[in-house]
BALOBA-1460 file (C-alpha; in Angstrom, 3 decimals):
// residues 307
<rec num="1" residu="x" x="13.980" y="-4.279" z="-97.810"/>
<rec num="2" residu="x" x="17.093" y="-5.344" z="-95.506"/>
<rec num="3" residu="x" x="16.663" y="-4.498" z="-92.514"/>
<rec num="4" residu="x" x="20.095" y="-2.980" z="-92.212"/>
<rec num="5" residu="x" x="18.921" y="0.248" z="-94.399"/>
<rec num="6" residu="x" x="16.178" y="0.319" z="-91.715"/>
<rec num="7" residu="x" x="18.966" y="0.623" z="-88.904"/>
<rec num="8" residu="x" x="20.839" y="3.222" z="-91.160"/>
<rec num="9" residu="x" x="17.967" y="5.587" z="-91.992"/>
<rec num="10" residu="x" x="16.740" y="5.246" z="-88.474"/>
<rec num="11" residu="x" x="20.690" y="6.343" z="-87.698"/>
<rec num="12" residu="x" x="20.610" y="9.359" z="-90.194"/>
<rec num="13" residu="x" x="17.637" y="10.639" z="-88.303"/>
<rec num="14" residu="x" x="18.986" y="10.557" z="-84.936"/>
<rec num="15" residu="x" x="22.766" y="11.856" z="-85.593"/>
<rec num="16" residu="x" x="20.758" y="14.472" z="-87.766"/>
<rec num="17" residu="x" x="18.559" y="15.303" z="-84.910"/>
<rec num="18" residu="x" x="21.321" y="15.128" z="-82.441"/>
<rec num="19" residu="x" x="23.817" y="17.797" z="-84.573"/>
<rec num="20" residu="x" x="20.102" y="20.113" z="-84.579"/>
<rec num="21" residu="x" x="21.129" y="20.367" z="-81.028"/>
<rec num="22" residu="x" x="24.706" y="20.905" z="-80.640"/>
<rec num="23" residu="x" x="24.291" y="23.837" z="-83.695"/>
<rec num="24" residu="x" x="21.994" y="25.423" z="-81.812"/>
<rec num="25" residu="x" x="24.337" y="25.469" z="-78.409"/>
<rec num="26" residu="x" x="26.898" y="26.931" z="-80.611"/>
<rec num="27" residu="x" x="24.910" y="29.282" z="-82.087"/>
<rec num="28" residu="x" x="23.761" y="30.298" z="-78.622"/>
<rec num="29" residu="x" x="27.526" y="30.714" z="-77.330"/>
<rec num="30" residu="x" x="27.176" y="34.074" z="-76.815"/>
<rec num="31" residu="x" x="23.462" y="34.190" z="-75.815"/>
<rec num="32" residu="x" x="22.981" y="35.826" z="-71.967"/>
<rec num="33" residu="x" x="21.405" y="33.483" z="-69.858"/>
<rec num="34" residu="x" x="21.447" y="30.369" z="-72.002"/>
<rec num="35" residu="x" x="21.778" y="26.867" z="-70.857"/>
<rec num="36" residu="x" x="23.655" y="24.000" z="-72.815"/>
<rec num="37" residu="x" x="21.568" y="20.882" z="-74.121"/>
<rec num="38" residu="x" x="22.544" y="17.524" z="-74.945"/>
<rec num="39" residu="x" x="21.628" y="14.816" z="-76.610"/>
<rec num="40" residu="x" x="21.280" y="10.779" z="-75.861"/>
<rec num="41" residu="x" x="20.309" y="7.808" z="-78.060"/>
<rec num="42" residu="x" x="18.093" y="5.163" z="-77.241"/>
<rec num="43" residu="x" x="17.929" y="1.629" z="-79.124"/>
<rec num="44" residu="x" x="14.878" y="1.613" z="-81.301"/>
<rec num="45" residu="x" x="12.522" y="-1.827" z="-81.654"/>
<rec num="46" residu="x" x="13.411" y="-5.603" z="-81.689"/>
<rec num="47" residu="x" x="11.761" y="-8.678" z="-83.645"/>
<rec num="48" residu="x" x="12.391" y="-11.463" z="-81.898"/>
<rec num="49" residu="x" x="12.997" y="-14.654" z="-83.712"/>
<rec num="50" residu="x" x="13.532" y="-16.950" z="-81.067"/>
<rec num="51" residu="x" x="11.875" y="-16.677" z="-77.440"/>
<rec num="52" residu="x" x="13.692" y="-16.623" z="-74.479"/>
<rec num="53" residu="x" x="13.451" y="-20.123" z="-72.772"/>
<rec num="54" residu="x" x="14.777" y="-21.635" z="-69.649"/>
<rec num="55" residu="x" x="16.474" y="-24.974" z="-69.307"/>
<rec num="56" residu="x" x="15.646" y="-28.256" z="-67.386"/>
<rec num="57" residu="x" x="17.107" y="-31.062" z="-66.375"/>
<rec num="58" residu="x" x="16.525" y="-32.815" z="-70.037"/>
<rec num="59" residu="x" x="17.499" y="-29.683" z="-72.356"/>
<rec num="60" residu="x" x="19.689" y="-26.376" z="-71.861"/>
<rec num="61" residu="x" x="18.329" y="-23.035" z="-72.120"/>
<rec num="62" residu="x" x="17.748" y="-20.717" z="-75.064"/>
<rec num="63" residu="x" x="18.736" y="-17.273" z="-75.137"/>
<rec num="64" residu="x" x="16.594" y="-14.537" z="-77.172"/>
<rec num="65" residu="x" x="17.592" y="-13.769" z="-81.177"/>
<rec num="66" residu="x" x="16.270" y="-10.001" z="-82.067"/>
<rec num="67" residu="x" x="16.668" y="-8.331" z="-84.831"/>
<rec num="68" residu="x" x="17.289" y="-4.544" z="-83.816"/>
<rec num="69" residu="x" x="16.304" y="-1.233" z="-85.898"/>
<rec num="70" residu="x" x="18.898" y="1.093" z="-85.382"/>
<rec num="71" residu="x" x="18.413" y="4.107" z="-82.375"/>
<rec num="72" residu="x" x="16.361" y="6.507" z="-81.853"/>
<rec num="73" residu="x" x="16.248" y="9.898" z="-79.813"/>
<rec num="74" residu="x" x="16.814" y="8.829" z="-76.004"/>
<rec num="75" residu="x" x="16.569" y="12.465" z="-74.027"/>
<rec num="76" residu="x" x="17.174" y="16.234" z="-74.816"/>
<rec num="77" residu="x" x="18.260" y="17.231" z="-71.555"/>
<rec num="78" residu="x" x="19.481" y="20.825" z="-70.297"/>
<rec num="79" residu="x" x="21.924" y="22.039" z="-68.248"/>
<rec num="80" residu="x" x="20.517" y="24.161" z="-65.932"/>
<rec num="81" residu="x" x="24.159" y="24.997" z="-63.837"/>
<rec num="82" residu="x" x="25.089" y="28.700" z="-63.098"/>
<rec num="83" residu="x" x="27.343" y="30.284" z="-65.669"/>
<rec num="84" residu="x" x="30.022" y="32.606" z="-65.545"/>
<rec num="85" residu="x" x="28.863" y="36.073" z="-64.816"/>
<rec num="86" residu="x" x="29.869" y="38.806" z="-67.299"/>
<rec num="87" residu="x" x="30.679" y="42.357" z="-65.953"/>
<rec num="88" residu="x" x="28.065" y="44.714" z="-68.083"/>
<rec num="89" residu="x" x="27.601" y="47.900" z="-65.357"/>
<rec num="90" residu="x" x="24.041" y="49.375" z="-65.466"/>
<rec num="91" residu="x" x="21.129" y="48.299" z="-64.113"/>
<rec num="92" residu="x" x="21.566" y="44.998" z="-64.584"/>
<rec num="93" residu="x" x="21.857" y="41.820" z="-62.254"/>
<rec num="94" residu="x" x="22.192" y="38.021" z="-62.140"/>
<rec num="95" residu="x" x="21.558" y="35.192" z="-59.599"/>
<rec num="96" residu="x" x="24.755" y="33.658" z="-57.765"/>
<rec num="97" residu="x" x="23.821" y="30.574" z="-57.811"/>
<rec num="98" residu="x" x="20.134" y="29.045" z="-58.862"/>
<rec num="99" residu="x" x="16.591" y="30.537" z="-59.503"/>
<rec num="100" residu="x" x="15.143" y="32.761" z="-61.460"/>
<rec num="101" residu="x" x="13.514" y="36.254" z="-61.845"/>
<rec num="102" residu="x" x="10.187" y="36.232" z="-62.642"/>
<rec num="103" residu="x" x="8.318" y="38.552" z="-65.513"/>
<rec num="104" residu="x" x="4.871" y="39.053" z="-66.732"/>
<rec num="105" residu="x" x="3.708" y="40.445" z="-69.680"/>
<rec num="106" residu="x" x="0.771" y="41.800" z="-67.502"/>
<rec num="107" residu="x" x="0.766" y="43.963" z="-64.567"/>
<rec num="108" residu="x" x="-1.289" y="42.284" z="-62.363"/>
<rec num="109" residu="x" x="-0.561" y="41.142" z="-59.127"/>
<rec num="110" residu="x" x="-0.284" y="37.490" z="-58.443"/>
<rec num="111" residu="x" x="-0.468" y="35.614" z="-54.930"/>
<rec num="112" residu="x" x="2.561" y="33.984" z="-53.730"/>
<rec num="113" residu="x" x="1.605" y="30.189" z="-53.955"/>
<rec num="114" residu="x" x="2.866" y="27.487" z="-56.326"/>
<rec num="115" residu="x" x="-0.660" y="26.677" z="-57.302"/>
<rec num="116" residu="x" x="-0.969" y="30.483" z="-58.630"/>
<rec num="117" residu="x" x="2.488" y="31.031" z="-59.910"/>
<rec num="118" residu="x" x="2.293" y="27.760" z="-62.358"/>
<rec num="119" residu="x" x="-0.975" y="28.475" z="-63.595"/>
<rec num="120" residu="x" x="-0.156" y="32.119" z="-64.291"/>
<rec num="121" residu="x" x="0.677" y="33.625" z="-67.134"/>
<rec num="122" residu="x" x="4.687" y="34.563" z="-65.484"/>
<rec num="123" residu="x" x="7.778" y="33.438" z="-67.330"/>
<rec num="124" residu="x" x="11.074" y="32.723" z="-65.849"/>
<rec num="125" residu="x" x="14.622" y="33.730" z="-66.809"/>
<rec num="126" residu="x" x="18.163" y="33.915" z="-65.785"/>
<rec num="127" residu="x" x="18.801" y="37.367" z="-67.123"/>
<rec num="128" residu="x" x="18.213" y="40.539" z="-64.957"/>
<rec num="129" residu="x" x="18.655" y="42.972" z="-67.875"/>
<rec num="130" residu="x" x="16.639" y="45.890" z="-66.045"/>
<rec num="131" residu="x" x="15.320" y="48.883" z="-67.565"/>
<rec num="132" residu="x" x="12.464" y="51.448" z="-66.304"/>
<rec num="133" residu="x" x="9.541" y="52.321" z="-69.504"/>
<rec num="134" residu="x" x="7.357" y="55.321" z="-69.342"/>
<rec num="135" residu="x" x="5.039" y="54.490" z="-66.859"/>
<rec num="136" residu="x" x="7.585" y="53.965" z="-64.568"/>
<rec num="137" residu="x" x="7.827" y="50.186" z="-63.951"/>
<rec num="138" residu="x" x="10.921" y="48.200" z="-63.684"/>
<rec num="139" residu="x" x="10.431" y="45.670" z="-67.258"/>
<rec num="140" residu="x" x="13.248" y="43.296" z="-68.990"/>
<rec num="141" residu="x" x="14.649" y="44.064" z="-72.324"/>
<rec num="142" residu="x" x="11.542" y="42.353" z="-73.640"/>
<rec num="143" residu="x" x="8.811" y="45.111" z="-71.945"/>
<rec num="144" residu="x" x="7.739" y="42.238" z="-69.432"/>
<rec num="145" residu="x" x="7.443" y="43.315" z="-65.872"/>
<rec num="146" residu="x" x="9.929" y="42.773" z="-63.157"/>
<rec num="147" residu="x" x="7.771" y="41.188" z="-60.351"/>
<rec num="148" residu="x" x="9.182" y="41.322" z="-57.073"/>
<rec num="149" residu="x" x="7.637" y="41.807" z="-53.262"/>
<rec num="150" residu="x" x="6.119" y="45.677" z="-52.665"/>
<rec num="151" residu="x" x="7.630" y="47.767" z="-49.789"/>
<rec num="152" residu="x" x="5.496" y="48.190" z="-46.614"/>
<rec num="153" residu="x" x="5.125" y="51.270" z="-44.491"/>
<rec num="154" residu="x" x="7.292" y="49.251" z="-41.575"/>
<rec num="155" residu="x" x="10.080" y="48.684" z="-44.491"/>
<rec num="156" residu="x" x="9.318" y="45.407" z="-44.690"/>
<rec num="157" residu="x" x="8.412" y="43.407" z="-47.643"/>
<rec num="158" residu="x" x="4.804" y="41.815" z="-48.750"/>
<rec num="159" residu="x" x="5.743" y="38.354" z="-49.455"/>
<rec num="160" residu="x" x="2.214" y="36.887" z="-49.746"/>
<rec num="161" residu="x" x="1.603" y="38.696" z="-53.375"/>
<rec num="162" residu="x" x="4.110" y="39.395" z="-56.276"/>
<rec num="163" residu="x" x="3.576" y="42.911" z="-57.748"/>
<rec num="164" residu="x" x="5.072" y="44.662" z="-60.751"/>
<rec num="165" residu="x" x="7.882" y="46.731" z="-59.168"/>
<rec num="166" residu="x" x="7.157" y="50.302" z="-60.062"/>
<rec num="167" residu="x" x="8.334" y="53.570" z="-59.905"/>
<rec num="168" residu="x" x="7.169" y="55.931" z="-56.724"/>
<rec num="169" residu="x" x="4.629" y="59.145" z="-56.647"/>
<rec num="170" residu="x" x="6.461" y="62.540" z="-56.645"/>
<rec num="171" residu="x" x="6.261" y="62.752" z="-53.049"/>
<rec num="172" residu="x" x="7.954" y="59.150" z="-52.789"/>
<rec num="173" residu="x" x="4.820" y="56.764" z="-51.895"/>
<rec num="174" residu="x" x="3.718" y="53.873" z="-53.643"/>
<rec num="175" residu="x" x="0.498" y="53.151" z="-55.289"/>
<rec num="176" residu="x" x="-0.658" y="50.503" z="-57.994"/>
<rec num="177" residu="x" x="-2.117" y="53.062" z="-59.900"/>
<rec num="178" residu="x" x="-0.282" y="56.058" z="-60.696"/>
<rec num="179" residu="x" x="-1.127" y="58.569" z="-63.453"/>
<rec num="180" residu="x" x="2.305" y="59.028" z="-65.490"/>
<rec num="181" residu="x" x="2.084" y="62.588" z="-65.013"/>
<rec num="182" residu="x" x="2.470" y="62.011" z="-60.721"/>
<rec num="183" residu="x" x="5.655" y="59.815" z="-61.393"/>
<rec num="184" residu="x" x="8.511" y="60.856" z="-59.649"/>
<rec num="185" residu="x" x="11.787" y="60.932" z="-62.080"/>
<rec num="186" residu="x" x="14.454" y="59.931" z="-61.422"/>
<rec num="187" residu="x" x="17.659" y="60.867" z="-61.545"/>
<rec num="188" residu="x" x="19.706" y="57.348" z="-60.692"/>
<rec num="189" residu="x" x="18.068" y="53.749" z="-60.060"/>
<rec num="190" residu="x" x="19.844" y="50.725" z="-58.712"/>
<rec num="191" residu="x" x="19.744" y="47.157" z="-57.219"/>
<rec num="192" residu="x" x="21.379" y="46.160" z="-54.599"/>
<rec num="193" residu="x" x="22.606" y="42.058" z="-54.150"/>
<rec num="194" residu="x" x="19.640" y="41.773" z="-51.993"/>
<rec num="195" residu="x" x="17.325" y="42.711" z="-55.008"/>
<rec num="196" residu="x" x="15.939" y="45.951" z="-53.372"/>
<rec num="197" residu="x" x="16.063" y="48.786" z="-56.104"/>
<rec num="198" residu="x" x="16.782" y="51.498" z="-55.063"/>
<rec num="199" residu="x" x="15.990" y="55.762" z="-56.929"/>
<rec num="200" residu="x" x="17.362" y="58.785" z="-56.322"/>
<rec num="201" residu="x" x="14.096" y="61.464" z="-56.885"/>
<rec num="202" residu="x" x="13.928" y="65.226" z="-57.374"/>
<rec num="203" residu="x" x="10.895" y="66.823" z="-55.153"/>
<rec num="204" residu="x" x="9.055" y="70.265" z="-56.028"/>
<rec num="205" residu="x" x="12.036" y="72.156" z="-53.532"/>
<rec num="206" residu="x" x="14.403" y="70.271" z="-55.461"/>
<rec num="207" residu="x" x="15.513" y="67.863" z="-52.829"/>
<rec num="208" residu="x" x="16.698" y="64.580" z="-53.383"/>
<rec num="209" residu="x" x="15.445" y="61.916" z="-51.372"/>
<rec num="210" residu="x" x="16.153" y="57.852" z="-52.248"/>
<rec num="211" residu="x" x="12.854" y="55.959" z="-51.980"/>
<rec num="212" residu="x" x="13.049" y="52.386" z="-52.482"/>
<rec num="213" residu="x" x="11.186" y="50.702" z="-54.922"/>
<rec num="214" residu="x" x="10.530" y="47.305" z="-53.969"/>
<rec num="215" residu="x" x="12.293" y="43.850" z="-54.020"/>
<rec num="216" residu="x" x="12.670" y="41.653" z="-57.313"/>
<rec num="217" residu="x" x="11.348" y="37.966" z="-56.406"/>
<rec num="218" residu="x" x="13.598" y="34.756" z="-57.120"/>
<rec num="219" residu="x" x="11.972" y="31.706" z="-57.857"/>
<rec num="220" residu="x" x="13.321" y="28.373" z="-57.351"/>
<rec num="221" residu="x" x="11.040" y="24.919" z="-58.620"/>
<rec num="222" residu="x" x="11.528" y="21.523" z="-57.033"/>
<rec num="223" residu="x" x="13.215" y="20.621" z="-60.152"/>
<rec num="224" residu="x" x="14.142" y="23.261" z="-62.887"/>
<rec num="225" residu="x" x="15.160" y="20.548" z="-65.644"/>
<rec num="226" residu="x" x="11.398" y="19.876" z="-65.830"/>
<rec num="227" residu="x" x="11.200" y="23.737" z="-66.741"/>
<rec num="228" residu="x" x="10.250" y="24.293" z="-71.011"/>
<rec num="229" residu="x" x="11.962" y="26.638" z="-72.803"/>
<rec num="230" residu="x" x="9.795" y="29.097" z="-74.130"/>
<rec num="231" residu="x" x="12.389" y="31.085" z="-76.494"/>
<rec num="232" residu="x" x="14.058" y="34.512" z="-75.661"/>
<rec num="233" residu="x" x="15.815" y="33.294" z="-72.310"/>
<rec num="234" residu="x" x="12.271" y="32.515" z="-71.060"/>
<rec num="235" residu="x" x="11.313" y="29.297" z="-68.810"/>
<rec num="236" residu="x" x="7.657" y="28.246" z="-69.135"/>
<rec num="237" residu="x" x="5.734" y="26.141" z="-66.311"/>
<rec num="238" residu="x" x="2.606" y="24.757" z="-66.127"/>
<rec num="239" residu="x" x="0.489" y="22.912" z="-63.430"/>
<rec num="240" residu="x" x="0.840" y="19.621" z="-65.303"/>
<rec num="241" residu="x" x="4.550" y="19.519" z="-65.935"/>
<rec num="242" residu="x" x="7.620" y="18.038" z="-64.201"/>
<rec num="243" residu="x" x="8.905" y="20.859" z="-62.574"/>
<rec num="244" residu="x" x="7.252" y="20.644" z="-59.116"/>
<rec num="245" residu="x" x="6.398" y="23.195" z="-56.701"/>
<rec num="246" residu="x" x="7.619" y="26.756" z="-57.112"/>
<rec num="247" residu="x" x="8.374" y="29.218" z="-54.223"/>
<rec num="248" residu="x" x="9.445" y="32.595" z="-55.069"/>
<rec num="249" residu="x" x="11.480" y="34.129" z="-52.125"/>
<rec num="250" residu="x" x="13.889" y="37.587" z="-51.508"/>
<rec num="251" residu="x" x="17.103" y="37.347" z="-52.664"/>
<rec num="252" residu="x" x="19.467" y="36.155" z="-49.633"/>
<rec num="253" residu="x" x="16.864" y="34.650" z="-47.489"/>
<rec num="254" residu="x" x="17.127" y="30.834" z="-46.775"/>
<rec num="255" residu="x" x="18.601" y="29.360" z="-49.199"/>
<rec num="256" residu="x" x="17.872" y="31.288" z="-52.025"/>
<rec num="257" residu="x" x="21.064" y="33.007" z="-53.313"/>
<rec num="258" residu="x" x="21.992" y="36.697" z="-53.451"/>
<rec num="259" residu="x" x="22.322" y="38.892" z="-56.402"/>
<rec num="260" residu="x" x="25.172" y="40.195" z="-58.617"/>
<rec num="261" residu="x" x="24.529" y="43.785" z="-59.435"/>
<rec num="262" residu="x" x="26.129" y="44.895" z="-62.855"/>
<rec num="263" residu="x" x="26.793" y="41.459" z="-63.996"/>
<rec num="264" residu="x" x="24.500" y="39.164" z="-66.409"/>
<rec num="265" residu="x" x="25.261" y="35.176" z="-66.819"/>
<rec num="266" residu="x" x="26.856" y="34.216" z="-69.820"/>
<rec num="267" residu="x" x="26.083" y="31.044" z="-71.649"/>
<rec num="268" residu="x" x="27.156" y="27.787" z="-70.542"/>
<rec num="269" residu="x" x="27.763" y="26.264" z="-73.655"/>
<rec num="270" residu="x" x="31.522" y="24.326" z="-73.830"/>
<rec num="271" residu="x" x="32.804" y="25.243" z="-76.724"/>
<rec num="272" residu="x" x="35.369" y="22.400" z="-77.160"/>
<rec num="273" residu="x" x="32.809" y="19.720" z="-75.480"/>
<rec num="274" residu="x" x="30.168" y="20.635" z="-78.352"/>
<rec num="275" residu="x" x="33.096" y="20.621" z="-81.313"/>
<rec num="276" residu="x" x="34.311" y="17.437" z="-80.003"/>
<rec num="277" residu="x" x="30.495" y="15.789" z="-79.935"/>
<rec num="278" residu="x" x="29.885" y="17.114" z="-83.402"/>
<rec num="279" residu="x" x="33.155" y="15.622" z="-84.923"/>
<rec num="280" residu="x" x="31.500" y="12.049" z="-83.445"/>
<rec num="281" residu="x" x="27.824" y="12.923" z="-84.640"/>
<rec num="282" residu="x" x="29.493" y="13.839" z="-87.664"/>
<rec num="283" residu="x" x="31.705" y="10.444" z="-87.704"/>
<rec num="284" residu="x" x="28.134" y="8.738" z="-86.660"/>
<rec num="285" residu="x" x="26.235" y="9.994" z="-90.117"/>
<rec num="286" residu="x" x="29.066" y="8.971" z="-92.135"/>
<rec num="287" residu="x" x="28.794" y="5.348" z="-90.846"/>
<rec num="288" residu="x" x="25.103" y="4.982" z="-90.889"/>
<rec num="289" residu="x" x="25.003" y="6.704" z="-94.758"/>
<rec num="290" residu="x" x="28.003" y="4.075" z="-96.154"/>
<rec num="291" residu="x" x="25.794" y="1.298" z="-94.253"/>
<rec num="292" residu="x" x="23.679" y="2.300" z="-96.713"/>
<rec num="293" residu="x" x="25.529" y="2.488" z="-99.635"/>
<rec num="294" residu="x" x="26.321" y="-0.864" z="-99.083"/>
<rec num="295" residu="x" x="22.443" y="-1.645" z="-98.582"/>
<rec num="296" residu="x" x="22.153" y="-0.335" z="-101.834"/>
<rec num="297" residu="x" x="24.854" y="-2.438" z="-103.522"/>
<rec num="298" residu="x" x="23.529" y="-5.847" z="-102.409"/>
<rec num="299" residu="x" x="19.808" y="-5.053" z="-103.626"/>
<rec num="300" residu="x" x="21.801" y="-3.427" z="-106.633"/>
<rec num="301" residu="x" x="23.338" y="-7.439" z="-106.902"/>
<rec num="302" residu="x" x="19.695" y="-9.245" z="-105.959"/>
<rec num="303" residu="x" x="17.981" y="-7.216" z="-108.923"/>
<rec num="304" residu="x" x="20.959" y="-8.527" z="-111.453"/>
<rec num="305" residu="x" x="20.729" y="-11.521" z="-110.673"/>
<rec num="306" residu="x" x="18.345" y="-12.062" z="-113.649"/>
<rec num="307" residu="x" x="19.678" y="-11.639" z="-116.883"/>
């Protein structure tokens, strides 16, 4: 077979692999929280029919003769920059600038140490869409828990272990383990840009009193691009990936950046970047498939050759 309907089927594969990506940042254009991927190519192997060899003072030098086979997928690579945030009202929030919230799909507590927070069975995400279930605590628009930093009897906050924020005890204390019957209700619940969330509570002489709930965590990783994407505006990590160490802080503290409270982060998908890269791709195909066309036509002329 030539070796140019090698480099042409190799070239189908990536452009085709290359417009999987760009349709699925434009089908996420509207998707809270999502970040943009792209695409490189990579050469794929050589056969080298002549050697590199160096000259002396009886012969020149030869440079190398290869044979390449077409490209290959380089890097899928994601753009993890802040997005524009989108005014939504309600309890809802999003991080100016990077980290992440953290969720669980179980409520128990977790200590505050990269070692236990990448081995754990937490998730990551960009999108503070906040509700309050049943058994009063704080969960995502998935049911996973909100975990955040649990309020101490000095109003401080318990930064060594991450808790599932939760709501208070009729008579506005805490406890891990509340029947849903001694739940306070209540009547308004927000979040401030410092993450503390905040409820407005009812007590047996009908008085209101605002108890505060806790603090939602951020956590920011040594480098987020080494994050996976684990579908559903989830981030997964792992002790064995590229991500680094993780640290989950309070909103504001440091370095870590505040909140925006109402607001979720749109997608960062550019709209007339990804058209323009899929009219190339597109371009790309078209090449490689007439390559082989014309692959076809010369073994279409060998096989004639006998009459």
């Amino acid at each position: 077979m030539l070796r140019a309907m090698d480099s042409a089927v190799a070239g189908l594969r990536a452009h085709q692999s290359k417009l999987d990506v760009i349709g699925n940042n434009i089908a996420n254009v509207n998707t809270f929280g999502y970040k943009a991927q792209s695409y490189s190519f990579k050469e794929a192997m050589y056969q080298t029919t002549t050697a590199s060899t160096g000259g002396n003072a009886n012969a020149a030098g030869n440079n190398a003769a290869q044979f390449g086979y077409g490209t290959m997928t380089g890097s899928i690579s994601t753009d993890m920059g802040a997005s524009t945030p989108s005014y939504t009202s309600g309890f809802n929030a999003t991080i100016n600038g990077q980290g992440f919230f953290i969720v669980s799909p179980g409520n128990s507590p977790v200590n505050n140490t990269s070692e236990e927070l990448k081995k754990s069975s937490c998730s990551y995400s960009r999108v503070g869409q906040f509700s309050i279930d049943n058994n009063g605590f704080i969960v995502d628009s998935n049911n996973n828990y909100i975990m955040g930093f649990q309020t101490q009897d000095d109003g401080s906050y318990d930064n060594t272990t991450l808790v599932p924020l939760r709501m208070t005890k009729k008579d506005g204390t805490s406890s891990a383990d509340v029947p849903e019957a001694d739940l306070a209700v209540s009547s308004s619940i927000q979040i401030n840009n410092l993450g503390i969330i905040t409820a407005t509570i009812t007590d047996s002489s009908d008085k209101e009193t605002t108890v505060t709930l806790g603090k939602v965590a951020v956590a920011n990783f040594q480098n987020q691009e080494g994050l996976t994407k684990g579908g559903g505006y989830y981030y997964e990590t792992n002790p064995n990936d590229n991500a680094g160490s993780c640290v989950a802080t309070e909103p504001g503290s440091g370095s870590t950046a505040k909140l925006m409270t109402g607001y979720l982060e749109a997608s960062n998908v550019d709209l007339a970047k990804e058209f323009s890269e899929m009219i190339t791709t597109q371009r790309g195909f078209q090449a490689n498939s007439k390559l082989i066309t014309v692959s076809d036509e010369i073994l279409n002329e060998l096989v004639n050759m006998k009459r």
